[in-house]
C-alpha positions in Angstrom: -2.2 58.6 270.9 0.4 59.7 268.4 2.8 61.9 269.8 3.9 65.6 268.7 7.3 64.2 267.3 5.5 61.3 265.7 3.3 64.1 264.0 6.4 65.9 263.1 8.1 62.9 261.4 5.1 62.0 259.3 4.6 65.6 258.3 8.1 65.9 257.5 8.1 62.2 256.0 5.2 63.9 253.2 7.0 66.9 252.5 7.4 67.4 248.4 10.2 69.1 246.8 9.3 69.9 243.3 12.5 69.7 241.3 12.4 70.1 237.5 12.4 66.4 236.7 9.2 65.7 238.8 8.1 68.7 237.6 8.9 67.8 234.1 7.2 64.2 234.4 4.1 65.8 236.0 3.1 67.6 233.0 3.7 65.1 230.7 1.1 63.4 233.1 -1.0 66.4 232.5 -0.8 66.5 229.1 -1.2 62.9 228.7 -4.5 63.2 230.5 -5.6 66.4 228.4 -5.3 64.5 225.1 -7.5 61.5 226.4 -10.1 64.1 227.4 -10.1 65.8 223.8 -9.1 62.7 222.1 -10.5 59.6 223.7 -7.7 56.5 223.3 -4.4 56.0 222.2 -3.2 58.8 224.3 -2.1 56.7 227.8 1.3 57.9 229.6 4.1 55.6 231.4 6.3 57.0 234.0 9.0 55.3 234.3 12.3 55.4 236.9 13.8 53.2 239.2 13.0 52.3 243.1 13.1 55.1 244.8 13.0 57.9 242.1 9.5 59.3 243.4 7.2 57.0 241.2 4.7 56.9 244.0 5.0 60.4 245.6 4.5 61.8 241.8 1.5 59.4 241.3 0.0 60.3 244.6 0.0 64.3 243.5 -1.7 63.4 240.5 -4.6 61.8 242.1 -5.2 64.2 244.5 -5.9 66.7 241.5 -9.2 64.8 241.1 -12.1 64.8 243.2 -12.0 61.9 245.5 -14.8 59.5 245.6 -18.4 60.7 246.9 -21.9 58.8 246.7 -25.0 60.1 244.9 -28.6 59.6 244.9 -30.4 59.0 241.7 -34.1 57.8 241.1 -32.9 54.0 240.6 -30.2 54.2 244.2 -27.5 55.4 245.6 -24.6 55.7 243.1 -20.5 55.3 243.8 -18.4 57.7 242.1 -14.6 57.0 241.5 -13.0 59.7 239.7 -9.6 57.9 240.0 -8.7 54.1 240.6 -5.4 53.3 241.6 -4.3 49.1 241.1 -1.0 47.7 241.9 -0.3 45.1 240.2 0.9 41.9 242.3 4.2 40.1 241.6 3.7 37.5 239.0 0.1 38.1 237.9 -2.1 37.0 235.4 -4.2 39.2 233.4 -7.3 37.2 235.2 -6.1 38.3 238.8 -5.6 41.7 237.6 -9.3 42.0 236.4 -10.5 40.1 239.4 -7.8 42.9 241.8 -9.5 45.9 239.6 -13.3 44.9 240.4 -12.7 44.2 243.8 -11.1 48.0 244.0 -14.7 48.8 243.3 -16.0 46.6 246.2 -17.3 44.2 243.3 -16.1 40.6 244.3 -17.0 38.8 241.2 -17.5 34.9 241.2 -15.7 32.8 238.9 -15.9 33.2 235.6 -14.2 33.4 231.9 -11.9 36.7 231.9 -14.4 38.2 229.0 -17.0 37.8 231.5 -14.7 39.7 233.9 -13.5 42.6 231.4 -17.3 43.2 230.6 -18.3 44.0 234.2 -15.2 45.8 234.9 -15.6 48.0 231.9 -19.6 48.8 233.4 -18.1 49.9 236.7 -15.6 52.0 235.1 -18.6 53.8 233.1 -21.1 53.7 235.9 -18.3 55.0 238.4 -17.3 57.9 235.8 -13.5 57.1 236.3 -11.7 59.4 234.8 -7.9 57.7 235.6 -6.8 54.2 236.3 -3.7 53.7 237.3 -1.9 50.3 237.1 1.2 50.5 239.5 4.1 48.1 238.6 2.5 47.1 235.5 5.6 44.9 234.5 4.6 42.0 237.3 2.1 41.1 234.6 5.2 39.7 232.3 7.5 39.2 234.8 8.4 35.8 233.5 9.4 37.4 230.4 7.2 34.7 228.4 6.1 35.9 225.2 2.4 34.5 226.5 2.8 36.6 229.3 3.7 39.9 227.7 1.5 39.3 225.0 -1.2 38.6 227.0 -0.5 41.9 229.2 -0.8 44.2 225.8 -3.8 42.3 224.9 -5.1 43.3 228.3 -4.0 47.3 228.1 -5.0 47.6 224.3 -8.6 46.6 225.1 -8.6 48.6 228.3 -7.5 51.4 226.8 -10.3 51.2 223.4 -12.9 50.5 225.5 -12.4 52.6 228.6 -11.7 55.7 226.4 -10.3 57.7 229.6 -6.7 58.1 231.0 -4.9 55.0 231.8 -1.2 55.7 233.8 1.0 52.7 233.6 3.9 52.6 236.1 7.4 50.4 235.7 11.2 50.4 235.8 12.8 51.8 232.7 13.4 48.0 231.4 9.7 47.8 230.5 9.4 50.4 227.8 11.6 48.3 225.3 9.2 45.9 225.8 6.3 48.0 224.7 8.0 49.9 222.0 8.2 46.2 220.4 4.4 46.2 220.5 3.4 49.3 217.6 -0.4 48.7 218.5 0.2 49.2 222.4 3.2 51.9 221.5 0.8 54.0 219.6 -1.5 53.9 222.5 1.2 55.4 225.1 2.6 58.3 223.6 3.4 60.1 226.5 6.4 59.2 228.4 7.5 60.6 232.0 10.5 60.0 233.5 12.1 60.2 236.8 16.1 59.6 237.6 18.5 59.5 240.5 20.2 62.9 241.0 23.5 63.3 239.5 26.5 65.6 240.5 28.0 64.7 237.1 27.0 68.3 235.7 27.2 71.7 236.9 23.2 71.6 236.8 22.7 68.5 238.1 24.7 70.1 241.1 22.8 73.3 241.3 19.5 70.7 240.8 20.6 68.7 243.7 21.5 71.8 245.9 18.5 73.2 245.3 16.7 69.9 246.7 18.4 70.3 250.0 18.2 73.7 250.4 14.2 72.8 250.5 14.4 70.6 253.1 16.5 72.2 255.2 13.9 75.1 255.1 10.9 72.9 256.0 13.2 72.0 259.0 13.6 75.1 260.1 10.4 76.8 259.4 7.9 74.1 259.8 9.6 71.5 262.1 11.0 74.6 264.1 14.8 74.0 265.0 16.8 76.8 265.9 19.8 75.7 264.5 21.0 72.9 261.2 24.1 72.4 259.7 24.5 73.8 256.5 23.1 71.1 253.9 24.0 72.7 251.0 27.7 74.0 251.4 30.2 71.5 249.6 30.9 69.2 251.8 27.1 68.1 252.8 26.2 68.0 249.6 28.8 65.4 248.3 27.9 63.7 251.9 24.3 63.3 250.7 24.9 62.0 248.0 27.7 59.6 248.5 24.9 58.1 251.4 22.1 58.3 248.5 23.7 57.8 245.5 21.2 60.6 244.2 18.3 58.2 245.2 15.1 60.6 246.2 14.3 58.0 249.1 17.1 57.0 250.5 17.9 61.1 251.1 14.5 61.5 252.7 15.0 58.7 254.7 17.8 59.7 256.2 16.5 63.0 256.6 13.8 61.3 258.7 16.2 59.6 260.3 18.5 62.7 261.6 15.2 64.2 262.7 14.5 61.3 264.4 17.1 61.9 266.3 17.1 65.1 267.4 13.8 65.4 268.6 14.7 62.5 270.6 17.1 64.9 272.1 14.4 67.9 272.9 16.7 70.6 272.4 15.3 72.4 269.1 19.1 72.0 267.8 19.7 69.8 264.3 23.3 68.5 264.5 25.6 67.0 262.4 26.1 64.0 264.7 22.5 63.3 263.9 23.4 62.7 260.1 26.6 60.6 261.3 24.6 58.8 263.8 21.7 58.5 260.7 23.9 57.1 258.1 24.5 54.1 260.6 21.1 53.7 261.6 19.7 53.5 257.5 20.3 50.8 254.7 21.0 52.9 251.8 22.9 52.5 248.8 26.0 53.9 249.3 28.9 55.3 247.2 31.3 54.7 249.9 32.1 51.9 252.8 32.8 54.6 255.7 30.2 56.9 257.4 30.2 59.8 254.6 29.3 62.2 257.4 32.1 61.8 258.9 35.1 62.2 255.9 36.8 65.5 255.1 36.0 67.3 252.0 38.7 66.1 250.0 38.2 62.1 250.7 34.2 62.8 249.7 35.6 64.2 246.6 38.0 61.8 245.6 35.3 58.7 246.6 32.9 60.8 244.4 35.6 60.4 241.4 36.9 57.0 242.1 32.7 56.2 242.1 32.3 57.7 238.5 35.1 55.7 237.4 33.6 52.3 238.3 30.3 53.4 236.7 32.2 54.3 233.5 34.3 50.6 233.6 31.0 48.8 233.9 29.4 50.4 231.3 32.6 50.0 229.0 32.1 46.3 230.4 28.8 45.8 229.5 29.0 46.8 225.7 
């Protein structure tokens, strides 16, 4: 039996905080989806962003706009309907073990045979399903050799999908793999819509005011849904450059130690949220930090000069790498 703080952590664990860039890169999802609707092909969308940017969480809202999958009796059976199919592509595949992972999403587990073979049946359960979205999570395993086989045979695969499926295809990868389709015109045209999500920055005055805003939601779902009396304030100046000096602006790595600080205190039982949970969390989770020593735990100025001395590195290495 799961207990109530268990309950608490997973509820906490799915809470979404729309900021402006995952708002931003759910409509161009939106409209991407739109134009297939009106248009048919050669309107598919990418979202793009690095680990822990809120690929997944962003892709997870999307599909639960559709209907989910039901069963339906016609004169010739009963009939499976898939509104949305969601693939993730495994490390170092083939176009063949895609096919084959695709069908067997749809409970098909095809024998051996010649991929056209494969690419014929999986385009029949895509119609005879109705899907209406397929989503091919880290679509770059295909060419992860970097072979020009490989990543031609992986926009062979998506052009074809895409003519003959005629609905919404969402392909999901690190930023690196959109230089690799933008050499590809044919499989360029056909993914015009680009969504992209980023690590915070506190470079700017509104990527401050973004990233305040982003705690300042959390630390109201503590209070009012996970019902502590009492938090430290995450947003004054000093927890804010603590956050993100433990994060590096990274949307996981600040929920997990979110989840990790909660962890804690309802450990404790005393409906109090204290700031020797977040020093006791930043030792407890691997992130990627900006700093060696427990950020929770410096003075105002030392977060601000590690913040400065951090931007200086980034600027050396990009000087460095030109």
């Amino acid at each position: 039996m799961i207990s109530n703080n268990e309950l608490k952590l997973k509820q906490f664990k799915g809470f979404t905080v729309i900021h402006s860039l995952y708002s931003e890169a759910l409509d161009t999802l939106h409209r991407s989806i739109k134009a297939t609707r009106i248009l048919g092909a050669d309107s598919g969308a990418i979202l793009l962003g690095l680990s822990g940017t809120g690929k997944t969480r962003l892709c997870s809202h999307l599909m639960s706009e559709f209907p989910a999958a039901s069963s339906i009796k016609l004169e010739d059976g009963i009939h499976e309907i898939k509104p949305v199919i969601y693939c993730r592509v495994p490390r170092d595949a083939t176009v063949k073990a895609l096919t084959t992972r695709l069908l067997r999403e749809f409970c098909v587990l095809p024998p051996r045979q010649s991929q056209e073979a494969l690419e014929y049946q999986l385009f029949k359960v895509l119609e005879s399903c109705q899907t209406e979205l397929l989503v091919l999570d880290e679509w770059p395993h295909l060419f992860r050799s970097g072979s020009d086989t490989a990543i031609n045979n992986a926009a062979n695969f998506v052009k074809i999908l895409t003519d003959v499926f005629k609905q919404a295809v969402l392909l999901i990868g690190d930023p690196d793999c959109e230089a690799i389709i933008n050499q590809r015109a044919a499989l360029s045209d056909r993914f015009p819509y680009r969504a992209r999500l980023r690590p915070f920055s506190l470079a700017t005055p509104e990527g401050w005011n973004e990233y305040t805003r982003v705690l300042r939601a959390f630390a109201t779902e503590l209070k009012t849904t996970m019902g502590f009396n009492d938090i430290p304030p995450v947003t004054d100046e000093k927890m804010v450059l603590a956050f993100y000096l433990q994060t590096e602006g990274n949307f996981r790595a600040l929920a997990n130690t979110l989840c990790a600080a909660l962890a804690n205190a309802l450990q404790r039982d005393d409906r109090l949220l204290l700031l020797s949970d977040f020093v006791i969390a930043a030792k407890q989770v691997k992130t990627s930090k900006l700093v060696t020593l427990n950020p929770f735990e410096m003075s105002t100025s030392a977060l601000k000069k590690s913040l400065a001395d951090a931007a200086k590195r980034k600027e050396k290495k990009k000087e460095n790498a030109r």
